[in-house]
C-alpha positions in Angstrom: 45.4 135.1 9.1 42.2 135.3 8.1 40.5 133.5 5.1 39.9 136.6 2.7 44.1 137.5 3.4 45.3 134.0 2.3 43.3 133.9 -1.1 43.7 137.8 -1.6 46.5 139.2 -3.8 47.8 141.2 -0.1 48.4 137.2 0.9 50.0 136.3 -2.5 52.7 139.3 -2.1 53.5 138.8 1.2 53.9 135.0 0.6 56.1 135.7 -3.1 58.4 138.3 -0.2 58.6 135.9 2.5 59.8 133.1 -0.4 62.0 136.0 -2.0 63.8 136.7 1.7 64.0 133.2 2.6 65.5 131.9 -0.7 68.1 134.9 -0.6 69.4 133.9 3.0 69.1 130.3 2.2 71.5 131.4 -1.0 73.8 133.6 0.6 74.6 131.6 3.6 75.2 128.9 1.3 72.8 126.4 1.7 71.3 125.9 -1.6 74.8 125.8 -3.4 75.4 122.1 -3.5 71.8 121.1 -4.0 69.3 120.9 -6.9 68.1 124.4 -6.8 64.5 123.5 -8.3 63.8 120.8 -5.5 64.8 123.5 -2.7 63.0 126.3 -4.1 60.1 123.6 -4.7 60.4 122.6 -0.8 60.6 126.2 0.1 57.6 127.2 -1.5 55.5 124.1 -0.1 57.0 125.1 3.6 56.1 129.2 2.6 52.5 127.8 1.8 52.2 125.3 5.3 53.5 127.8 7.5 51.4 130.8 6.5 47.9 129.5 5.8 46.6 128.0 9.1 48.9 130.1 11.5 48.7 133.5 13.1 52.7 133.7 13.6 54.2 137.2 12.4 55.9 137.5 8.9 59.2 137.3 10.7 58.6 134.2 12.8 57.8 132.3 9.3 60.7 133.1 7.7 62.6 132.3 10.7 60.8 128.6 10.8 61.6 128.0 7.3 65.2 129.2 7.6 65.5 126.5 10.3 63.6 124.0 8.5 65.6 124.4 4.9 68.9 124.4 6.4 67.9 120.9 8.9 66.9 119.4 5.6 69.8 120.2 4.1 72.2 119.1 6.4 70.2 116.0 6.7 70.2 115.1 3.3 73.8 115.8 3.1 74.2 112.9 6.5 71.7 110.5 5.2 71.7 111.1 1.1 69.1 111.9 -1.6 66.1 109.9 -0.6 65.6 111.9 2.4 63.6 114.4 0.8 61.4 112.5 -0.9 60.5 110.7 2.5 59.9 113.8 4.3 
């Protein structure tokens, strides 16, 4: 990506349909269910944001990565218990 894409309003509707994809999947397969739905969408956004700025990965590849990384939080929060988040 190139600087004038990221602060651009192309950027900002590509990053609010990656977040709008990702969140949907996240919700249908479950995932955000038993969780505090602000945090997640909170962590998603941050991840939406990390993933897309300094990398030249395809649209798909991001939402794959943060499919992968929401649901490996998740699961460990739900081994280790609430403070994981706010460590990682």
């Amino acid at each position: 990506m190139s600087y004038p894409r990221i602060v651009g309003p192309e950027a900002l509707s590509q990053f609010y349909a990656i977040f709008d994809e990702v969140w949907a999947q996240l919700v249908a397969d479950g995932v955000a269910a038993s969780f505090n739905t602000g945090e997640v969408r909170t962590r998603l956004a941050n991840k939406v944001l990390a993933f897309s700025i300094p990398s030249r990965w395809s649209d798909i590849q991001i939402k794959q990565l943060l499919v992968r990384a929401i649901r490996n939080e998740m699961a460990r929060k739900n081994r280790m218990g609430p403070r994981v988040l706010r460590a990682c």
